[in-house]
N, C-alpha and C positions, 0 to 999 in steps of 0.2 A: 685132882679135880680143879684146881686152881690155876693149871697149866691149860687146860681146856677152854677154862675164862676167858684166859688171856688170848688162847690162839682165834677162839669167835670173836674177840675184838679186835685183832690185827686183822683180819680176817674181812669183817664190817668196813674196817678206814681202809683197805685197799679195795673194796668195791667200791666205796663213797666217791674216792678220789678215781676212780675210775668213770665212774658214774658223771663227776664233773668233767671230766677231757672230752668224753663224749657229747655231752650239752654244750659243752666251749664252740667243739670242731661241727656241729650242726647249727648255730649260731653263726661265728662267723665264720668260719672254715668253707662256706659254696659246700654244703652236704645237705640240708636242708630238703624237707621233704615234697617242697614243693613251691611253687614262687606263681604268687599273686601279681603279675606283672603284665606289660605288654610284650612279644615277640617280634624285632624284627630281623631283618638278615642283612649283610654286607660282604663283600667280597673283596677280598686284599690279594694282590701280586704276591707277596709275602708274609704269611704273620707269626714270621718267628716271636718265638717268647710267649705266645699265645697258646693256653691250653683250656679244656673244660673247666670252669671255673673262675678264671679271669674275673679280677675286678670291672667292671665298666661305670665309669667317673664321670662326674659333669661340671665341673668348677672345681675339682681338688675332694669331689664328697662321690661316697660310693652311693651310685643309684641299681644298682644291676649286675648280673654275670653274663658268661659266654656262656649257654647253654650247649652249644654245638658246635663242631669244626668239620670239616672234612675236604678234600681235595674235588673240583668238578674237571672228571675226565673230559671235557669237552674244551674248557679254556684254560687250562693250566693254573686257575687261582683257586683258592682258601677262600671257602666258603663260611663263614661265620653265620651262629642264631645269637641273637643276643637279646635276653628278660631284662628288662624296664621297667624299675619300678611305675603301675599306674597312675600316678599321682606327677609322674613327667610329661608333660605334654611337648612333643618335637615336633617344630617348624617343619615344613617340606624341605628347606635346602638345609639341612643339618648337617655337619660332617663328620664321620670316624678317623679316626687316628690312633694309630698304635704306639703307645709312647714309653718312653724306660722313666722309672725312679732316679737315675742317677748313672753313674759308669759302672756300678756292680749291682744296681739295683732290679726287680722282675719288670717286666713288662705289663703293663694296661691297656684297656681299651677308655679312649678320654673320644666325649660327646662334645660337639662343638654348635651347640645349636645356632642358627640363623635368624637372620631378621622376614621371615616370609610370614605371610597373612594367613596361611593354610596349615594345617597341622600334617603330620603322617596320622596314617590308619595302622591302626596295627595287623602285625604282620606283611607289611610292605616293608620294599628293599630299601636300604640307605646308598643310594649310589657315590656320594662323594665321597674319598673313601684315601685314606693316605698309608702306606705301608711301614712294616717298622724299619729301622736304619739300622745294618750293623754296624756296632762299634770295631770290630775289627776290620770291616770294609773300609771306615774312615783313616782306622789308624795305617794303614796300609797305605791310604792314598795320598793319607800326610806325608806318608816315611818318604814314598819313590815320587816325589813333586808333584802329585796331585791333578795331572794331568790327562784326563779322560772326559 
């Protein structure tokens, strides 16, 4: 009977502690079940490093995610949605940028708002819009003299 005790107790702290990773990763993990935010869209030449989920930053502070990615067969770019938090309010010339953490670090989406008297409406596009930079592109261009 005692061995029964013990295994509904081990039993309990490994749902407990399960119970938290899953609270963790719907907190902050982009799992969440739903985002009180604005929507809008941007389009990158490239957005490597960029997946569902992505941070989106605004001075170094997480305001937002990528809600959506996908390819437009029409022009060849990477179609980004990106949730914002409500409580951001974005000038009309704002601008996206895809930017690394460091040399081994993931990729973000960083907001660069502008000095414009108009706000965006949500769910309007962000046209100013800068793609990411591979680092192996650069180290390449360092190696064979950089000349392109």
């Amino acid at each position: 009977m005692s061995e029964s005790v013990g295994e509904v107790v081990a039993g309990g702290a490994v749902l407990a502690v399960a119970a938290g990773f899953l609270f963790y990763a719907s907190q902050f993990g982009g799992f969440g079940a739903g985002s009180n935010g604005a929507t809008y869209t941007a389009s990158f030449r490239s957005a490597e490093g960029v997946q569902v989920g992505t941070d989106v930053r605004l001075a170094g502070v997480k305001v937002g995610t990528v809600t959506g990615l996908e390819l437009d067969p029409a022009t060849f770019r990477a179609d980004a949605s990106l949730s914002v938090d409500e409580v951001v309010v974005l000038p009309e010339d704002t601008a996206v940028i895809i930017s690394s953490e460091g040399l081994l670090g993931g990729s973000f989406v960083e907001l660069l708002p502008g000095g414009s008297a108009f706000n965006l409406e949500p769910g309007s596009e962000i046209e100013d819009t800068q793609s990411s930079v591979s680092i192996v592109q650069l180290l390449l261009r360092f190696v064979s003299g950089g000349e392109e």
